[in-house]
VEXTI-565262 format. One record per residue (C-alpha): x, z, y; residue in one letter; residue number from 1. Coordinates in steps of 0.05 Angstrom, whole numbers. Example, Ala and Ser with C-alpha at 12.3 -4.5 7.8 and 13.67 -1.06 7.14 Angstrom:
PT        u        w        v   aa     i
PT      246      156      -90    A     1
PT      273      143      -21    S     2
***
This chain:
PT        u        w        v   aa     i
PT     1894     1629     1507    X     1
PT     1893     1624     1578    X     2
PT     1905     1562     1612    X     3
PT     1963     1573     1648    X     4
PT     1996     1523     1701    X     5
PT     2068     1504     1710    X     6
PT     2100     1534     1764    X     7
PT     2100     1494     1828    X     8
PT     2153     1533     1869    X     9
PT     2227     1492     1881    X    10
PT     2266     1552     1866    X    11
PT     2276     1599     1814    X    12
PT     2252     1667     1826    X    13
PT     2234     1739     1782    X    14
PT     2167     1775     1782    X    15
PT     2179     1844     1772    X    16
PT     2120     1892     1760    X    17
PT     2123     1966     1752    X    18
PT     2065     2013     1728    X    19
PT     2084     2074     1744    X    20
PT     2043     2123     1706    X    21
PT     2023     2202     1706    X    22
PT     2047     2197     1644    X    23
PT     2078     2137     1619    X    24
PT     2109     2076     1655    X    25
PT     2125     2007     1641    X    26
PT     2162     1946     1674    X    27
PT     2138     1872     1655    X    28
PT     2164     1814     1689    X    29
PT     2163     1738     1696    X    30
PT     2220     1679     1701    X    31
PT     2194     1633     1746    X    32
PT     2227     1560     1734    X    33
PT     2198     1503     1769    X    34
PT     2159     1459     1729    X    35
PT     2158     1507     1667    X    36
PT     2091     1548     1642    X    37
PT     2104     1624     1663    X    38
PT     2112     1665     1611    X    39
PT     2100     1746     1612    X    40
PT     2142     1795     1582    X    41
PT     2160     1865     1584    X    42
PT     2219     1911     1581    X    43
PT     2221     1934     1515    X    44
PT     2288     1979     1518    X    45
PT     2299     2031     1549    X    46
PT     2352     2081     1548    X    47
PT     2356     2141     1483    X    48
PT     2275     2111     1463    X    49
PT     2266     2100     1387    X    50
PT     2208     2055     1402    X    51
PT     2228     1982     1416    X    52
PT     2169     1937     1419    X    53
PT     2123     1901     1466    X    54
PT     2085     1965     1477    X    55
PT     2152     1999     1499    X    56
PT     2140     2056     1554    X    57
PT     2179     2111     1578    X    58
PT     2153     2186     1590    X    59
PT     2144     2204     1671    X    60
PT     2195     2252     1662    X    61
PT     2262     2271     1710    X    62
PT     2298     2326     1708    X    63
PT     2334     2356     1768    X    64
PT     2395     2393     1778    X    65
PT     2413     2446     1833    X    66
PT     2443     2404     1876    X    67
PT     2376     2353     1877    X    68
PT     2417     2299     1829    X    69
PT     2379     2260     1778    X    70
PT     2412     2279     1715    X    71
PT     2357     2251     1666    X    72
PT     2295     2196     1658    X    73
PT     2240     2185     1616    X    74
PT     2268     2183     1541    X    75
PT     2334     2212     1564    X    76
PT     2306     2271     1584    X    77
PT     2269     2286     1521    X    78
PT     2343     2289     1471    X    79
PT     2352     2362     1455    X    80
PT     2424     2363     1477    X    81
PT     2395     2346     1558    X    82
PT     2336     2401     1545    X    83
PT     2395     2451     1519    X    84
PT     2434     2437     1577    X    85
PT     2379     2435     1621    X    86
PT     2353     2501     1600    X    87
PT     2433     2529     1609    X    88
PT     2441     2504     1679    X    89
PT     2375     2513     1703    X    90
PT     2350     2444     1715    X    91
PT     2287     2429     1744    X    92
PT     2246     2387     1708    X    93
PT     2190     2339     1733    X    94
PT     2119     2318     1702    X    95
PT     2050     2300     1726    X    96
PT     2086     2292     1790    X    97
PT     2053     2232     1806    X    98
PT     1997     2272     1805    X    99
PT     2024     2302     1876    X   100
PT     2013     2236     1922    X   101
PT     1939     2235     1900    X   102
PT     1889     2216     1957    X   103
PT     1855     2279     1984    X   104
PT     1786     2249     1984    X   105
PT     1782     2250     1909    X   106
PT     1753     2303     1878    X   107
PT     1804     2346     1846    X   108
PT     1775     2414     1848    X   109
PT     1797     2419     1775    X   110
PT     1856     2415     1780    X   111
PT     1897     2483     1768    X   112
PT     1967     2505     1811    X   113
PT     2000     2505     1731    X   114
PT     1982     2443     1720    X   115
PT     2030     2411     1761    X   116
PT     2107     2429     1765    X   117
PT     2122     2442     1830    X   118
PT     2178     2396     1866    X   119
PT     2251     2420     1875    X   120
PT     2256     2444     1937    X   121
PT     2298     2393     1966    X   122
PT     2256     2330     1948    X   123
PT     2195     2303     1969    X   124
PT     2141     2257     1927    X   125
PT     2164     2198     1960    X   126
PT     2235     2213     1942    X   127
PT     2217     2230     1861    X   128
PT     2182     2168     1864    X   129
PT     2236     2125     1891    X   130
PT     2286     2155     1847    X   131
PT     2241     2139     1778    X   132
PT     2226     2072     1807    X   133
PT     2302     2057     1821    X   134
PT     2315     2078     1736    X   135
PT     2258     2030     1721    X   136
PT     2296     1970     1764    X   137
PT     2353     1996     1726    X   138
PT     2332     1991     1660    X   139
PT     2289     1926     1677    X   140
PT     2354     1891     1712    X   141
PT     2393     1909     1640    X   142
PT     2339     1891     1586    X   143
PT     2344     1819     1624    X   144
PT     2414     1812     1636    X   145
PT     2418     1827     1557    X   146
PT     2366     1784     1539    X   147
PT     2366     1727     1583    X   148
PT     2435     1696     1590    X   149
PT     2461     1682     1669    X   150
PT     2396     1687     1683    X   151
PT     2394     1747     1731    X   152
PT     2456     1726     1777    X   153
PT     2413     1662     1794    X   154
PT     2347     1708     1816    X   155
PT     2373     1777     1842    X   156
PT     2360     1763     1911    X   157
PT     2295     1725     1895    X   158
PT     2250     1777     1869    X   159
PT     2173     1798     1878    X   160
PT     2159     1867     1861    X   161
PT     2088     1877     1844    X   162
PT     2077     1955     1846    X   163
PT     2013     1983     1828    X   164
PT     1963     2052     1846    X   165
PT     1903     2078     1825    X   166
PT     1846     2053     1853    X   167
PT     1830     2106     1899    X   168
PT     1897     2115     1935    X   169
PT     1885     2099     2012    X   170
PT     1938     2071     2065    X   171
PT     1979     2133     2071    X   172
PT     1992     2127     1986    X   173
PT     2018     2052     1998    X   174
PT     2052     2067     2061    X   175
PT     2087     2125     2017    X   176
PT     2101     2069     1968    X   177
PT     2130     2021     2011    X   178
PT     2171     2075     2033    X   179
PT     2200     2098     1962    X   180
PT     2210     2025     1951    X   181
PT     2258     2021     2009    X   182
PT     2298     2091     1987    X   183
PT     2307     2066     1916    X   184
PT     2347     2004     1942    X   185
PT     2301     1954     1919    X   186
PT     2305     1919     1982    X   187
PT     2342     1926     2033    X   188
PT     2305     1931     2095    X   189
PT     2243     1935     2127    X   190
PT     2243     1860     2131    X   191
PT     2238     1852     2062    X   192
PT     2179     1885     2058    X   193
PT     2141     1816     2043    X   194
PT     2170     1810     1976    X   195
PT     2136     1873     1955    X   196
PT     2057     1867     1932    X   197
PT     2012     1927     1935    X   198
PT     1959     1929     1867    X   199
PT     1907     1975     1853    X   200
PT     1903     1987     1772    X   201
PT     1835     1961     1767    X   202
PT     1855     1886     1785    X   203
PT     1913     1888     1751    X   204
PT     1873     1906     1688    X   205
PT     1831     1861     1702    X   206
PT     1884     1800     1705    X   207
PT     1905     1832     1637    X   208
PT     1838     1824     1602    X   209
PT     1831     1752     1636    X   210
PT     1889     1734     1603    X   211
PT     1890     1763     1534    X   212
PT     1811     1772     1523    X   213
PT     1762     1742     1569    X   214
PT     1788     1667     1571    X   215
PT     1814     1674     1503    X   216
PT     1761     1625     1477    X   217
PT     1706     1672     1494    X   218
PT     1734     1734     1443    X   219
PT     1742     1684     1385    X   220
PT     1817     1691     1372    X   221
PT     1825     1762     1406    X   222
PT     1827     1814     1360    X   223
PT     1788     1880     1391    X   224
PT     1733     1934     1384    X   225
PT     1668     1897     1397    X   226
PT     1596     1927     1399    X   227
PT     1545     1906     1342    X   228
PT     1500     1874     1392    X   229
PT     1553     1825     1426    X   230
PT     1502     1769     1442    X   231
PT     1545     1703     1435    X   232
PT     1505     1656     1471    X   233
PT     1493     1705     1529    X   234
PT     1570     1711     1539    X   235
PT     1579     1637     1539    X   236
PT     1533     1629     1606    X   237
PT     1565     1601     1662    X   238
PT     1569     1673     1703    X   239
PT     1571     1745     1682    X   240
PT     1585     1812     1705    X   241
PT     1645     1857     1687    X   242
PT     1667     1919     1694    X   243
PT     1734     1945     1673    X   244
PT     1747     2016     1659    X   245
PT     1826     2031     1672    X   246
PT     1830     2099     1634    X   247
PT     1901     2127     1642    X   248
PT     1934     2186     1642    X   249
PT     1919     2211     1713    X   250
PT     1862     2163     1738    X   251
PT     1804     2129     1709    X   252
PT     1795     2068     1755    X   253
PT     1726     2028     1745    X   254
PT     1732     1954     1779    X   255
PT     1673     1906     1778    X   256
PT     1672     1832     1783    X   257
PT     1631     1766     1773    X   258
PT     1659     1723     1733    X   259
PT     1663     1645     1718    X   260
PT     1711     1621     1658    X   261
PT     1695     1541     1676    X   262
PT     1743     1547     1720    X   263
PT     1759     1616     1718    X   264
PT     1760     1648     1783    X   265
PT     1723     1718     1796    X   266
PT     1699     1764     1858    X   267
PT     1688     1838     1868    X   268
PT     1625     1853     1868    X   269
PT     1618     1939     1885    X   270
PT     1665     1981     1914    X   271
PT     1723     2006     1860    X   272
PT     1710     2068     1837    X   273
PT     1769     2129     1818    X   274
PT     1765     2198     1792    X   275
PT     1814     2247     1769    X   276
PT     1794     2251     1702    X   277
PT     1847     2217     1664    X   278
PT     1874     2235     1599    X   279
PT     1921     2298     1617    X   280
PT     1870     2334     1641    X   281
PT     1836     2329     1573    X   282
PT     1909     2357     1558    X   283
PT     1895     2415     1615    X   284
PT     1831     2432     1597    X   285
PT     1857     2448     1522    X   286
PT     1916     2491     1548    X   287
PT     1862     2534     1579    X   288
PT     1828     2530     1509    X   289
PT     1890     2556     1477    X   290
PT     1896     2614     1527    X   291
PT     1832     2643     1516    X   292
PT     1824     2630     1440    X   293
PT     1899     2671     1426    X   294
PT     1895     2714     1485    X   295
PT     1893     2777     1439    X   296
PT     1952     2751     1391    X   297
PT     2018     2797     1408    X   298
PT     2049     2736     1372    X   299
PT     2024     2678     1396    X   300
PT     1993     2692     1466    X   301
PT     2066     2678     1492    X   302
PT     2070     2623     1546    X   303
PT     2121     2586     1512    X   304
PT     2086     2578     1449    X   305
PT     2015     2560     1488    X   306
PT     2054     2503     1519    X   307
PT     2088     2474     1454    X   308
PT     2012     2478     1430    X   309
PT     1982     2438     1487    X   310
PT     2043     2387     1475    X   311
PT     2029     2375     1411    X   312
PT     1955     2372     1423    X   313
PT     1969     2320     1479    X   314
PT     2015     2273     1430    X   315
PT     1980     2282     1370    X   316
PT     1920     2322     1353    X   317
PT     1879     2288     1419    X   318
PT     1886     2216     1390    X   319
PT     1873     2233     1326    X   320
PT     1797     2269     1345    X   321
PT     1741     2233     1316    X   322
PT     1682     2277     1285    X   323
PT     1666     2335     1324    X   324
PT     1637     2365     1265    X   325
PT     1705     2367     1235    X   326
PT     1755     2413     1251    X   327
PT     1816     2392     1282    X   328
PT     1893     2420     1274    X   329
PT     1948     2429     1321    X   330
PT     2013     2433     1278    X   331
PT     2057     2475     1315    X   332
PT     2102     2524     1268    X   333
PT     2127     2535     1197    X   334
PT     2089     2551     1134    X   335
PT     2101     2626     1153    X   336
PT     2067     2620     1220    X   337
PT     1993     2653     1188    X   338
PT     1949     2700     1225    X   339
PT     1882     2680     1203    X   340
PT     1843     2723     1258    X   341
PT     1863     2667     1298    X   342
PT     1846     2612     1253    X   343
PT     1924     2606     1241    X   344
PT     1938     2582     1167    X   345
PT     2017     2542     1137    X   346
PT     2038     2533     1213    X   347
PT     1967     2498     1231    X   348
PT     1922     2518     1285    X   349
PT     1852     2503     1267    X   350
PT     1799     2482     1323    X   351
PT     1728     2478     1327    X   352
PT     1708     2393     1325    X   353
PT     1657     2417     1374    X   354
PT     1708     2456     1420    X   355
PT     1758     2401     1416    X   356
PT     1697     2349     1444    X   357
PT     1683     2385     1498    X   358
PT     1749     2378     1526    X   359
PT     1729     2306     1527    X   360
PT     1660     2303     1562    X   361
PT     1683     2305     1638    X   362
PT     1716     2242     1635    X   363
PT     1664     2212     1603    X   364
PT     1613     2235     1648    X   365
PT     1666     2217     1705    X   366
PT     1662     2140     1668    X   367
PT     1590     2135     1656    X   368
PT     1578     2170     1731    X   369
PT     1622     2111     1753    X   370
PT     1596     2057     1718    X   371
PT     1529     2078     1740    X   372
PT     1549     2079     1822    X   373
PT     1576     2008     1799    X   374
PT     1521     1979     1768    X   375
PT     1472     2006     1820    X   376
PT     1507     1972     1877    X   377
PT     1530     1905     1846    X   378
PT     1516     1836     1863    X   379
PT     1504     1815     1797    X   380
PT     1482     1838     1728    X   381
PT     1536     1878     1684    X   382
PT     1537     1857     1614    X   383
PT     1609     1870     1589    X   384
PT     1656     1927     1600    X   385
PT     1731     1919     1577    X   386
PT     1770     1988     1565    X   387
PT     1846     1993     1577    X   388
PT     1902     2031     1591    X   389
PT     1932     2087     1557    X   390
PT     1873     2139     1540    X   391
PT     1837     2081     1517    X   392
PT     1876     2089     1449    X   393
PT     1829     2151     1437    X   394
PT     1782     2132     1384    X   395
PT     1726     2189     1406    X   396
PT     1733     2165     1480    X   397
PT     1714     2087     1453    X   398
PT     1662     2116     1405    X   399
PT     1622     2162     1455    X   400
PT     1630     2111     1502    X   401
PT     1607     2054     1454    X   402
PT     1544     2096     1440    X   403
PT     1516     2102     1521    X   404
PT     1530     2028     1533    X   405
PT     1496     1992     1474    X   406
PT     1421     2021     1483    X   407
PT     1438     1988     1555    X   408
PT     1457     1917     1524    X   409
PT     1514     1917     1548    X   410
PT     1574     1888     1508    X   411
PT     1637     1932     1504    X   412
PT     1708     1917     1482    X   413
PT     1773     1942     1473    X   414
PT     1833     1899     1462    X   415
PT     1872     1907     1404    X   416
PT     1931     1887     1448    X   417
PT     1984     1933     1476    X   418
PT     1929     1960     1517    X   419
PT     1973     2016     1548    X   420
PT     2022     1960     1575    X   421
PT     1953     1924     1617    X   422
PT     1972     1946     1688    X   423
PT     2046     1920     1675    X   424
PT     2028     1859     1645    X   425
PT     1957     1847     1698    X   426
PT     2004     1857     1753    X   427
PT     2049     1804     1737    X   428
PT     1989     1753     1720    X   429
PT     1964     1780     1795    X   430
PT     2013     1751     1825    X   431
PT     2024     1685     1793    X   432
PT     1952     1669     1776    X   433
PT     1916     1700     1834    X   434
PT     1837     1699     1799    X   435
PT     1803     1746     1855    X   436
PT     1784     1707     1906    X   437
PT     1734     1750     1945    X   438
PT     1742     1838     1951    X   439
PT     1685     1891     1968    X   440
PT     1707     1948     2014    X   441
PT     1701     2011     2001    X   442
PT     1692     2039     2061    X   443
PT     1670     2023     2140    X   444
PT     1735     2011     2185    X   445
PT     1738     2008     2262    X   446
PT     1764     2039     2320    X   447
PT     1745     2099     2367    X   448
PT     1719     2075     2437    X   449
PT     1682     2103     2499    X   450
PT     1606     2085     2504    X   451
PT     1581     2059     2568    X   452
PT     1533     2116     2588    X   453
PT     1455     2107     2582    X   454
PT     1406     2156     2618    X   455
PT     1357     2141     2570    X   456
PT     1391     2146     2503    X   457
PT     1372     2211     2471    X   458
PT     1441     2205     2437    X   459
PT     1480     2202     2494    X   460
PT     1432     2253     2533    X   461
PT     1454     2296     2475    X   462
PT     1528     2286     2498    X   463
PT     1520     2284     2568    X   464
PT     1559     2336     2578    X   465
PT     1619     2296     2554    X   466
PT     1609     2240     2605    X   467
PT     1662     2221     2651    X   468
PT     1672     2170     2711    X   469
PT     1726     2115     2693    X   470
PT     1768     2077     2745    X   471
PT     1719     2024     2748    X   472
PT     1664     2067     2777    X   473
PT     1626     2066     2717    X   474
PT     1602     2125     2666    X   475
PT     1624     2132     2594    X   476
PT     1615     2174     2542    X   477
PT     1672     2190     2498    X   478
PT     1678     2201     2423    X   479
PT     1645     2133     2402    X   480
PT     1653     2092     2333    X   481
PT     1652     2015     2336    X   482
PT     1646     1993     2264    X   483
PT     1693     1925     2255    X   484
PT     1684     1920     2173    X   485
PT     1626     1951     2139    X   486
PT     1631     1988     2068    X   487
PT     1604     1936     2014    X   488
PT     1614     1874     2051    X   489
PT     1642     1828     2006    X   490
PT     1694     1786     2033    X   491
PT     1746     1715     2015    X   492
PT     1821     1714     2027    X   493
PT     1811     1675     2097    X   494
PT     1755     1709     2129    X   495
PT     1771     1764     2184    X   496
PT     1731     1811     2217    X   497
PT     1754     1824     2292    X   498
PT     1711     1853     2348    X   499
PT     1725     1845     2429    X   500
PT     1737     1901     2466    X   501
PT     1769     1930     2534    X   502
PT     1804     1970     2574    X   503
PT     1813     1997     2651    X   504
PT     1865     2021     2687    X   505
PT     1893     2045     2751    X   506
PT     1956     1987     2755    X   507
PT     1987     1931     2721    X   508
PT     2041     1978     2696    X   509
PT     1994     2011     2662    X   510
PT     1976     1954     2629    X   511
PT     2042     1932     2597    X   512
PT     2010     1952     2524    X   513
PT     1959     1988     2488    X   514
PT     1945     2023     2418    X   515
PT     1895     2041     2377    X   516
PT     1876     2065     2318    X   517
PT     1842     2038     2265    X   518
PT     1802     2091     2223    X   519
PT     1762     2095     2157    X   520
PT     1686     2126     2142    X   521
PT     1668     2142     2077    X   522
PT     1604     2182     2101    X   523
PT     1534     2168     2082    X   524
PT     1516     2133     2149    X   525
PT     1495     2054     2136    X   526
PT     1534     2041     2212    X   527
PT     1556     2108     2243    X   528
PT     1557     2117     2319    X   529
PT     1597     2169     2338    X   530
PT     1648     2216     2310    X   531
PT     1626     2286     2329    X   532
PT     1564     2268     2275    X   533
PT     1615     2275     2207    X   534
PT     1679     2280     2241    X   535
PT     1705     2304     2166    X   536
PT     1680     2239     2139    X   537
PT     1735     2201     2188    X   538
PT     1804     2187     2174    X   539
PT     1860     2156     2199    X   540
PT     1897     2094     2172    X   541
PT     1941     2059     2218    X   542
PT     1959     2053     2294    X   543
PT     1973     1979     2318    X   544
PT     2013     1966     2391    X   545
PT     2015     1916     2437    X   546
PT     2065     1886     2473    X   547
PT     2015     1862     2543    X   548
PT     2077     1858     2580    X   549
PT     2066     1786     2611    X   550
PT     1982     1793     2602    X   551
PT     1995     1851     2655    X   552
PT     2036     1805     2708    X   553
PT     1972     1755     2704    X   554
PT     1916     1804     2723    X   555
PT     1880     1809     2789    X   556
PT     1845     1872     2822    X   557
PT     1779     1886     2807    X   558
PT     1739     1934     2857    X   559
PT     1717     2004     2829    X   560
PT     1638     2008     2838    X   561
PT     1647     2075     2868    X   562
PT     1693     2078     2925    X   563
PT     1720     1997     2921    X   564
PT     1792     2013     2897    X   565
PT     1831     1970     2859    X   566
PT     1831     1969     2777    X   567
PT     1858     1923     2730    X   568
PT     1817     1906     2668    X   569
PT     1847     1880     2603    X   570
PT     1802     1839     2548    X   571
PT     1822     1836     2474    X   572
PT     1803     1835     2399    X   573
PT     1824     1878     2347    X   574
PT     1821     1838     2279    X   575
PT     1826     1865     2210    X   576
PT     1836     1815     2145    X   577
PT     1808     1845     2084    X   578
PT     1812     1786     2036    X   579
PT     1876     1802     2000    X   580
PT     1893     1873     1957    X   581
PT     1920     1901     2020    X   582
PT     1885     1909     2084    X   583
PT     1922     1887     2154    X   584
PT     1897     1898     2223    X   585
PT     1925     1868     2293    X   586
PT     1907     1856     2354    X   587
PT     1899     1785     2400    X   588
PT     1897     1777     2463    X   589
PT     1903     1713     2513    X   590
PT     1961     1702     2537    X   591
PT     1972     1634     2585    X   592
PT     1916     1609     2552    X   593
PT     1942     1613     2483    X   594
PT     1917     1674     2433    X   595
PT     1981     1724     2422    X   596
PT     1978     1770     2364    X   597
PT     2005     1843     2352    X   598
PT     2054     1846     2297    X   599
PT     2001     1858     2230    X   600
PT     2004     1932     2208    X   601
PT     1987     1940     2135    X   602
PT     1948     1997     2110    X   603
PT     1911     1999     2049    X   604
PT     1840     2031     2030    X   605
PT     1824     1986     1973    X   606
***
């Protein structure tokens, strides 16, 4: 097993971690005890859920009432006496909604109006979300007052939440966290904010495989799906590459890493990698399949009936597809439901293998089109992939997958391991064994900025027209891009990136503070120049501010090289720290000859 530590902190404190799924969620947490070995766990009852075990999950499911009131969560809301009710007073009820804070840069041009309830009219994203993470906090905070004695008076106001997101959610999706975190009541003010750790699903999955495959003895003692051509004494070198596919019900997130297991400490090595192409959408693309194959049926064509087919093709009939050149069955009815024009026979539905595996084959081409991006760009070799999370349980998904990696040499498991609890379980390990030590960006960050005009610059002759004459007599051209952190730069926990810059004005009032933005690129360009090139390839993340108050009292008059009147010119850098699973940005200045600091505005864009 993994060598774990004993816990060097003087007080007792709780790790919660919540995975918040499209389709399922999960809380696992930690008792930290100084001086004992931390030991992971998860909530393993919930409320009205027949399953009790250390796979326990709850459906992503609230339902609504008129008013906007909560009146039933994941398990609860799947007893027939709250769907009765729910159907009598008109309830509205929510799934997929996570699917409704996705990032807009992902491609989600498959993705269909139906296939996502729309919100009750009087609540937000943000606010579903902090309302199903204040259930889970519920049900977490009464599983461990039942099963750990006195325990939870000592720790309830010392606890880490650890909350994790796909991989390709930017700053506004964690800033839209944060917020939900604050309106569910898990803490209590902005302050707080420091107890709460942002995660993207990859590294969490990651810490999960660390811990209950990878440093396991090498695979000896783990039971899992292995491929025939595991090569033993190419797994024991000293360094290897990994990549670890995340496949859930939303998002399949791809993270790569180098890793070393003497001791065991790893580093990004490519960008992360996230596409809409989890597991429901295998579930969407066989509604559709249903619609057109009994569109002629008086008697089964009916919505209702098309949707009780996809459900029971989402629970059932989609794990249990193996051979596409067997048919599969969707048992919906009685033994009277027959009508065998549409291959209806004893209640069954009967489906073409072949049909049935093309639902399948854009999220494994969104996979192997992944792993391919990764593997093209990383720093080292890949020779293992490790496949989690909840679609992983699909035996056809592991098999096809199993057969494009192998010709490649690559090794490829699947632990046998509560696999749909790794981002609970990984997020927790995040946090008290901290194995990344290095991160790649994704992207290139900096900040928009004038550029001093050049005559003989055919970019700037280009834009001349733009040019303008600042206080200081001199000529700029506006619209400029000055990179701070370049996409694929692979950075430590310590380093920062920070580039000098300044500013003009008319008076020292004006100088009293500053902003500026810091934006994200996810064009083509290697180092882009200037924004009017791909303005759609620009985004915003974050504005930081300045407090210059006494910097401004301290200036002298400069002369303008124009017509000699007075400006004031004020010098500073604007840093951004990448190292850690969140990015921060600030500003520093000098300030009596000592630097001063902005406060540090998070935004993510892992």
């Amino acid at each position: 097993m993994f060598p774990r530590e004993a816990y060097k902190g003087f007080t007792r404190k709780l790790v919660l971690a919540f995975d918040v799924g499209t389709t399922f969620s999960g809380v696992s947490y930690c008792m930290l005890d100084p001086g004992e070995v931390p030991v992971i766990r998860g909530v393993a009852r919930y409320p009205a859920q027949e399953q009790v075990g250390g796979d326990s999950k709850i459906p992503s499911i609230l339902y609504y009432d008129l008013q906007g009131d909560v009146r039933a969560v994941g398990a609860e809301a799947l007893q027939e006496h709250i769907i009765e009710q729910a159907e009598d007073e008109g309830w509205v009820k929510l799934e997929w909604w996570k699917l409704h804070l996705r990032a807009k840069h992902l491609a989600s041009s498959h993705i269909q109006d139906d296939d996502i309830l729309p919100l009750p009219q009087c609540k937000s994203a943000v606010e579903v979300l902090a309302d199903f993470m204040r259930y889970l906090f519920q049900c977490a905070r009464t599983y461990i007052q039942e099963s750990h004695l006195n325990f939870w008076r000592s720790v309830e106001n010392s606890i880490e939440f650890v909350l994790t997101h796909p991989n390709g959610w930017e700053g506004q999706q964690q800033q839209q966290i944060r917020r939900a975190v604050e309106l569910a009541g898990l803490i209590s003010s902005k302050e707080e904010q420091s107890h709460v750790h942002l995660l993207t699903e990859g590294e969490a999955s990651l810490h999960f495989c660390v811990t209950n495959v990878i440093a396991s003895d090498v695979f000896s003692k783990t039971p899992m799906d292995v491929s025939d051509y595991w090569d033993e004494e190419e797994d024991q070198s000293d360094s290897q590459g990994v990549i670890i596919i995340d496949a859930g019900g939303g998002t399949i997130d791809l993270s790569a890493y180098s890793m070393k297991l003497s001791p065991t400490s790893f580093e990004e090595i490519a960008p992360a990698e996230c596409s809409l192409q989890g597991s429901v959408f295998v579930t969407s693309r066989a509604r559709i399949l249903l619609q057109k194959k009994l569109s002629g049926s008086e008697q089964y064509s009916n919505p209702t009936i098309i949707a009780q087919m996809a459900g029971i093709f989402d629970s059932s009939t989609k794990l249990r597809f193996r051979k596409p050149d067997e048919p599969s069955y969707i048992r919906f009815g009685t033994i009277r439901d027959k009508d065998l024009k549409y291959d209806i026979r004893s209640g069954q539905l009967k489906l073409a293998g072949f049909d049935v595996a093309d639902l399948f084959e854009p999220s494994i081409e969104a996979i192997i089109e992944a792993f391919e991006q990764q593997r093209r760009v990383a720093s080292a070799p890949i020779n293992l992939v490790c496949l989690v999370g909840g679609f992983a349980a699909s035996d056809w998904l592991f098999a096809k997958l199993q057969g494009y990696f192998l010709p490649l040499g690559v090794s490829f498991c699947r632990p046998d391991a509560y696999v749909n609890k790794a981002v609970a379980d990984g997020a927790v390990s995040f946090y008290i064994d901290h194995l990344v030590s290095s991160r790649v960006a994704r992207a290139t960050y900096g900040v928009k900025s004038n550029t001093r005009y050049n005559s003989q610059d055919a970019e700037h002759l280009a834009r001349q027209h733009k040019r303008f004459v600042d206080v200081n007599g001199k000529t700029y051209i506006p619209g400029g891009f000055k990179s701070i952190l370049l996409k694929g730069t692979q950075v430590s926990e310590l380093r920062e990136f920070r580039k000098s810059f300044s500013a003009v004005r008319e008076s020292p009032a004006a100088c009293e503070s500053y902003s500026t933005s810091i934006r994200c690129y996810k064009g083509a360009l290697q180092e882009p120049q200037w924004f009017d090139a791909e303005p759609s390839s620009f985004t915003k993340l974050c504005e930081i501010h300045a407090d210059l108050h006494e910097l401004s009292q301290t200036l002298r008059p400069q002369k303008s090289a124009t017509d000699q009147s007075n400006y004031y010119k004020i010098e500073f850098d604007v840093i951004i720290l990448f190292g850690h699973t969140e990015l921060k940005a600030q500003i520093s200045w000098k300030e009596k000859v000592r630097d001063s600091f902005s406060l540090i505005h998070f935004f993510a864009d892992r």
